[in-house]
C-alpha positions in Angstrom: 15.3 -19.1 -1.5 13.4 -17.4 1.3 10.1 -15.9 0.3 9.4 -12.2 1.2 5.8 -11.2 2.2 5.9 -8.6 4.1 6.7 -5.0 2.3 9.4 -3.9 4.2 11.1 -0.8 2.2 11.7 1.8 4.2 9.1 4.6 4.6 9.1 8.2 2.9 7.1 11.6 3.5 4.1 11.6 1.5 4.5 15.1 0.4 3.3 16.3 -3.5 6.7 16.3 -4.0 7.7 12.7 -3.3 4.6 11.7 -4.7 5.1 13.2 -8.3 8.7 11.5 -8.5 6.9 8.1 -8.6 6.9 5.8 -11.4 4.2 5.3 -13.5 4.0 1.5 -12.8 1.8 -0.9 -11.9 2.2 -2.2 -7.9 0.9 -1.9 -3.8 1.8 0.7 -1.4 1.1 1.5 2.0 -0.2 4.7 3.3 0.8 5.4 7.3 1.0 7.8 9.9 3.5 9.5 11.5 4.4 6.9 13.6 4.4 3.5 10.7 0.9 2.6 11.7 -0.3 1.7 8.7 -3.7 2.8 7.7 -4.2 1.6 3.9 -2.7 -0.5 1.5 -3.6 0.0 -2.0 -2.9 -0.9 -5.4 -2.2 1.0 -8.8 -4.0 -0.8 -11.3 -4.6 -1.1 -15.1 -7.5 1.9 -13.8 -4.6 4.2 -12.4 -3.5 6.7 -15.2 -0.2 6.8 -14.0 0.2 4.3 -12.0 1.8 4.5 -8.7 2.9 7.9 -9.3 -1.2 8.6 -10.1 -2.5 6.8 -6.4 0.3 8.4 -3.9 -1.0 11.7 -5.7 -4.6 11.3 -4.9 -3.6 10.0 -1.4 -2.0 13.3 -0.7 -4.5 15.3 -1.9 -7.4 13.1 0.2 -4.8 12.9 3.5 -2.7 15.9 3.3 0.8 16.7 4.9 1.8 14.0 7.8 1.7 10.4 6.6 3.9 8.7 4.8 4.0 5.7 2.4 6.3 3.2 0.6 6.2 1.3 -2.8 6.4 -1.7 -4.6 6.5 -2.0 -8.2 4.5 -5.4 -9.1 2.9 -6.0 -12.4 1.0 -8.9 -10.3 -0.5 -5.7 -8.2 -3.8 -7.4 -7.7 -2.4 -10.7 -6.0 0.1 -8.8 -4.3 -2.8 -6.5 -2.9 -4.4 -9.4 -1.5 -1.4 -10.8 -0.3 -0.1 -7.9 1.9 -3.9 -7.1 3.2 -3.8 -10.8 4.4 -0.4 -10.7 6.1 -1.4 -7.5 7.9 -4.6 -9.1 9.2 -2.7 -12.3 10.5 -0.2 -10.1 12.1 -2.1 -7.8 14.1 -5.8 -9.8 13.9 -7.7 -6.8 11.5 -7.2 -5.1 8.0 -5.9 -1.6 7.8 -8.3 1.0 9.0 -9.0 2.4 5.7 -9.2 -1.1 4.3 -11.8 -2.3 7.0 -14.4 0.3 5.8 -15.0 -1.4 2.1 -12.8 -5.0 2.7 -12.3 -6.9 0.0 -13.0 -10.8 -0.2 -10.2 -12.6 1.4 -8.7 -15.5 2.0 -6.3 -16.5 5.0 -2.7 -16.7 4.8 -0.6 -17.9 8.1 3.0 -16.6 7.6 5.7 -17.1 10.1 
């Protein structure tokens, strides 16, 4: 059995649109530009009304038109968080941009 770290679902507009036809469940996404750089990775919480569906929403409304995102649906959102931050920062040396600004205590994780 081969362990997946990385989130690796393909990416979608982040439109209102998109956004409202998310579930309501707990789990990470990823929040990049136009081009897949990607510039936050979040999680919907216990503290996110309606889950995923309740963070993409807010992310369109703070970023507008242009980025796009994609999903996981984890009810381990909070390890999985931590997780994908620390594979991002051992694949290209730094946290997301938006992640960087308030960073959250983290370990290191070498993945191959």
């Amino acid at each position: 059995m081969s362990l997946r770290l990385r989130l690796d679902k393909p990416w979608q507009p982040l439109t209102a649109e998109t956004a409202q036809r998310l579930p309501g469940q707990l789990g990470v996404y990823q929040v990049a530009d136009a081009r897949g750089t990607v510039l936050f990775i979040g999680q919907a919480g216990a503290r996110s009304p309606f889950g995923l569906r309740s963070e993409l929403q807010r992310e369109h409304r703070e970023r507008g038109d242009g980025c796009q995102f994609r999903v996981e649906v984890n009810q381990q959102y909070r390890t999985r968080w931590f997780e994908l931050l620390m594979v991002h920062k051992a694949d290209h040396g730094s946290l997301p941009p938006d992640n960087a600004k308030n960073p959250p205590p983290l370990g290191r994780l070498s993945p191959s």
